[in-house]
N, C-alpha and C positions, 0 to 999 in steps of 0.2 A: 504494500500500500504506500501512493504517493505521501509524502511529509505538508503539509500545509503551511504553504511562503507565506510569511509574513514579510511587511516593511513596516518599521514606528518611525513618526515620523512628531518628532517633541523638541523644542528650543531648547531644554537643560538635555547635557550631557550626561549630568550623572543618572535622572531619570531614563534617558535612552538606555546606560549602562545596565541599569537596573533591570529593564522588564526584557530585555534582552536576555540576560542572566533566567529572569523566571518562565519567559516561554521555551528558552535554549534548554531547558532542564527537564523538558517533554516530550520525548521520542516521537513524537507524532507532530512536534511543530518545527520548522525550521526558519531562523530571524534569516531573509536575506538583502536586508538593509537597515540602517538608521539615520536617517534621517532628520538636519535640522530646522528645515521649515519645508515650506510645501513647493518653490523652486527646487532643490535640490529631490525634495521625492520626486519632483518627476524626469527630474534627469535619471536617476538611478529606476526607472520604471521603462525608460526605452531599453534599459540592460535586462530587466527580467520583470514580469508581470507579477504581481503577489496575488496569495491568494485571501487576505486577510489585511486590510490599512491598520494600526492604533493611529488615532489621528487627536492632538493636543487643539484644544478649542483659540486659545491666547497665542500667537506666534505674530512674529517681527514678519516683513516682508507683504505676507497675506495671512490673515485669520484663517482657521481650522475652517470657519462656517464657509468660506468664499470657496477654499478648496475643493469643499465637501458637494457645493453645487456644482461646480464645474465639472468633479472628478463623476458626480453620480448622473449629467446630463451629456456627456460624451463617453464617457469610458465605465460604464459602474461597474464598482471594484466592492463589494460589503467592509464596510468600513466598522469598527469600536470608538467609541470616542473615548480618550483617555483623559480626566479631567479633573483638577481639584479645584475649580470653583466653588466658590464660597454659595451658600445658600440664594442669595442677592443674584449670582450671575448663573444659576442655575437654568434658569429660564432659557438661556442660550444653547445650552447642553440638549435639553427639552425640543428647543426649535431644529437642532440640527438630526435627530430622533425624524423630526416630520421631512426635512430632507432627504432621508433614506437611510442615516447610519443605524445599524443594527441594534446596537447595546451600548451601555455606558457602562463603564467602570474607574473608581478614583487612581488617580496617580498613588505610589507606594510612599509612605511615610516614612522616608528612610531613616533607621534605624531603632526602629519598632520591630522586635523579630516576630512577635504576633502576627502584625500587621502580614510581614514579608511571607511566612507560613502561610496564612489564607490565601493573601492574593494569589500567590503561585495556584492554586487551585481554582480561582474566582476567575484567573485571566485565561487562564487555557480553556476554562470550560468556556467562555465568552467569545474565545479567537474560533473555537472547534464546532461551536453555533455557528458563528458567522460565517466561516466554510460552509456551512450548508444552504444557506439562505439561498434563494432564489430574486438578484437582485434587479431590480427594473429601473429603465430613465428617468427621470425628472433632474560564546562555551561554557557549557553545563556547568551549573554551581547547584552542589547536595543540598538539600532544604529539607528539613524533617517536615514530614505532611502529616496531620495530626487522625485519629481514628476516626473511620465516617460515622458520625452517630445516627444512631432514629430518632423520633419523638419521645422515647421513653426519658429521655438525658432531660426531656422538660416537664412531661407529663405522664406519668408512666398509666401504662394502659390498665383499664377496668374491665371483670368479667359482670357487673352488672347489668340489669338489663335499662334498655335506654326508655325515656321518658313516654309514656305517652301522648298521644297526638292533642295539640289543642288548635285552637282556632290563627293563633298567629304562626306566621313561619318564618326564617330569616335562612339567609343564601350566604355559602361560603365559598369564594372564589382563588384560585390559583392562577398565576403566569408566568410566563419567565420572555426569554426573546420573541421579540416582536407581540408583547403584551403593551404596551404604552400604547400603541396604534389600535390593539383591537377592543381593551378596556376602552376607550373614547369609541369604539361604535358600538358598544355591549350599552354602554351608558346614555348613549342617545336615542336608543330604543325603548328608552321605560318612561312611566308616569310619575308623576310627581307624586305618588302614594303608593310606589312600588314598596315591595317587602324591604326592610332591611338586609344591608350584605356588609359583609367585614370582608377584605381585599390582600391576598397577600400577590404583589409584584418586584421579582425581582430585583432591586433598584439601588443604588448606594445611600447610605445614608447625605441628609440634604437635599435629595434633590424628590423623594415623596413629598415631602410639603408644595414646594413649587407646582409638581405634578398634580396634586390634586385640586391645589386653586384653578389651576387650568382648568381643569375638567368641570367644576365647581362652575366656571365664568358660562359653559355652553352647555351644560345639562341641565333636565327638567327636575332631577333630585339633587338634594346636597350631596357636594363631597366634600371631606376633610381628611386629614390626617389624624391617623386614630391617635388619643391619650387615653394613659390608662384611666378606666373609671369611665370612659365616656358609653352612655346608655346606643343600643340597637335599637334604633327605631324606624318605622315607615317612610320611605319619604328620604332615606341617609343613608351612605355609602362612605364607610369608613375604611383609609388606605392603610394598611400597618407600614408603620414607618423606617424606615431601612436602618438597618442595624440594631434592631429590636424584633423580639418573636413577639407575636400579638394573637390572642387564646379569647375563645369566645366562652362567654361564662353566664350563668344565670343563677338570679336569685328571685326565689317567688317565681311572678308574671315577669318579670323586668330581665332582657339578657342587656348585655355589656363586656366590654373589651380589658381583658388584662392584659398592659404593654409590659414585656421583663428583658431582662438580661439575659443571657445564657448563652452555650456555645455551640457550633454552625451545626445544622443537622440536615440531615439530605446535602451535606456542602452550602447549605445557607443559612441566614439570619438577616430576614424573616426566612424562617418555611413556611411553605404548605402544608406538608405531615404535620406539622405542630398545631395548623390553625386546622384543620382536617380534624383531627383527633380531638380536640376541643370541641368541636361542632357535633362528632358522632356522642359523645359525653355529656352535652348538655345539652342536648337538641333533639338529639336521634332524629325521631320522626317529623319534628318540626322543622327539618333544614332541607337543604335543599344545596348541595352542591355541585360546580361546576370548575372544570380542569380546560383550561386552554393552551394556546401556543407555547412552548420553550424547551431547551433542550435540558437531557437527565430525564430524571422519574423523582426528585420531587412530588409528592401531593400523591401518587398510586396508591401507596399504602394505604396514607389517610384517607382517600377515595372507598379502599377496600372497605375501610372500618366504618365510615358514616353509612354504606351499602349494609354492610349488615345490621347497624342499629335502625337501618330503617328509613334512610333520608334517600330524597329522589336526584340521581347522580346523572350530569352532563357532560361530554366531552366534544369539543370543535373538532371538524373533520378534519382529513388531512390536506385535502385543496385549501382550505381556507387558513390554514396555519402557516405562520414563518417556517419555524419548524416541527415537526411534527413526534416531538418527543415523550413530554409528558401524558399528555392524553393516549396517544400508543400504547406507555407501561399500562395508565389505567385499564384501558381497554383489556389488554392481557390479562389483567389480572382478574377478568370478570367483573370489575368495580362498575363499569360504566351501566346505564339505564338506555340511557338515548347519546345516540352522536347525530350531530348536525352543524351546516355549519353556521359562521360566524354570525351572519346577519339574523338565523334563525334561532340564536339562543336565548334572548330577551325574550322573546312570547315563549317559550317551551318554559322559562322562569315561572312567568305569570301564571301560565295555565296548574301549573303545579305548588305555587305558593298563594 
């Protein structure tokens, strides 16, 4: 099997050093270029075609975003955006997403070895999506990689039986790549008295906030960025916030959101198994989940579990997905109820909540 070319293409050297170091360190990827602004990538792109851009949003010469159009209106090449803006310039990040780049991920915090352990894991799986994307116009350094955990590392699993059925329902959602694009038409298909949903999407921390004001400014339902303590209700679309696992919880009649701490499981933080597993626990019958675009199997499991407590389970097909990952596992594992796609999963919500 071929390697997948990368070019990073970032104004600090030592960042270029860096992620070089952590995709070099993947047998399946190969860096064959780095690049300090977006002239010199495309010099070094008459040399060899990559199959994968990191592309820095802030650069001298011409901005990531200028690039990003040009590169995705003549030549598209699936790009990542690699970025550490601050919350304030996230927006940018967000708009170059509607451009065409794939996925975001932050710049490495160098000299955070936590930090540098995840990312090596967060970046490959991100470059190894992007390889796969179906894109349209408009030397190795040892890193200890830490145990893949399940949801039990947050919520360890119950042989109880799940609640039964009352009158309100609430929807638990999963995505990963090419979820920012398809969450914005999931969300503009509902009414302004759609059932409550807790949201986990992939995202780095920083930039769910910004995200969901967006979405917030053109949907007929609230969005926000969940906090902990904040009630599910009709009408609200709560995003769990990146760098946090976010757990649906009920007391009484009243559900609501526990945002915590804790460490990456399925390779993420948020999960979906986590917020999965949460929903089949206090929900069961009353939820109603759905698994979309991204790569990995994330949220399968958890799919499994709310499928047996009793909740009515959705997966986006595979034409309508970036990539075709997560919803796949589910489907495998029998978890799935109904696959349909993208445009048809708002009413299959409804009809069932």
């Amino acid at each position: 099997m071929n390697k997948i070319k990368v070019l990073i293409v970032d104004d600090s050297a030592v960042v270029r050093k860096t992620i070089t170091e952590l995709l070099s360190s993947d047998p399946e990827i190969e860096v064959v270029g780095a690049s300090g602004d977006p002239y010199l990538a495309a010099e070094k792109m008459k040399e060899v075609v990559p199959d994968v851009i990191t592309l820095d949003v802030e650069m001298p010469r011409m901005d990531g975003l200028t690039f990003l159009k040009k590169l995705m209106s003549q030549h598209p090449i699936p790009v990542v955006m690699c970025s550490s803006l601050t919350e304030a310039g996230s927006e940018t990040a967000l708009k170059a997403m509607e451009y065409g780049a794939v996925d975001i991920i932050q710049k490495p915090k160098l000299g955070v070895k936590q930090f540098l352990e995840e990312s090596k894991i967060l970046m490959s799986d991100a470059v190894k999506a992007a390889a796969r994307v179906r894109t349209r116009k408009l030397s190795a350094v040892s890193f200890h990689v830490p145990p893949r955990l399940t949801a039990d590392a947050i919520l360890p699993k119950t042989t109880n039986k799940s609640m039964v059925a009352t009158t309100e329902k609430v929807v638990a959602v999963g995505a990963s790549t090419g979820g920012t694009e398809a969450l914005s038409v999931l969300f503009r298909g509902l009414p302004a008295d759609a059932p409550g949903m807790v949201v986990v999407q992939h995202m780095p921390e920083h930039f769910t906030r910004a995200f969901a004001n967006r979405l917030d400014g053109f949907c007929r339902v609230s969005v926000k960025e969940a906090e902990n303590d904040d009630t599910v209700m009709r009408g609200r679309v709560l995003i769990a916030p990146g760098n946090k696992h976010t757990l649906l919880k009920r007391s009484g009649a009243r559900y609501y959101v526990e945002v915590r701490d804790g460490p990456l499981v399925s390779r993420h933080r948020p999960s979906v198994d986590v917020l999965f597993r949460s929903a089949a626990r206090y929900a069961g019958k009353n939820a109603v989940g759905v698994i979309m675009t991204g790569m990995g199997d994330d949220g399968a499991k958890g799919m499994e579990e709310m499928k047996e407590a009793g909740a009515y389970t959705i997966a986006q097909d595979e034409a309508s997905c970036v990539v075709f990952g997560m919803p796949k596992e589910a489907i495998k594992l029998g978890a799935v109820d109904k696959v349909i796609s993208l445009e048809g999963i708002a009413r299959v919500i409804l009809d069932h909540a």
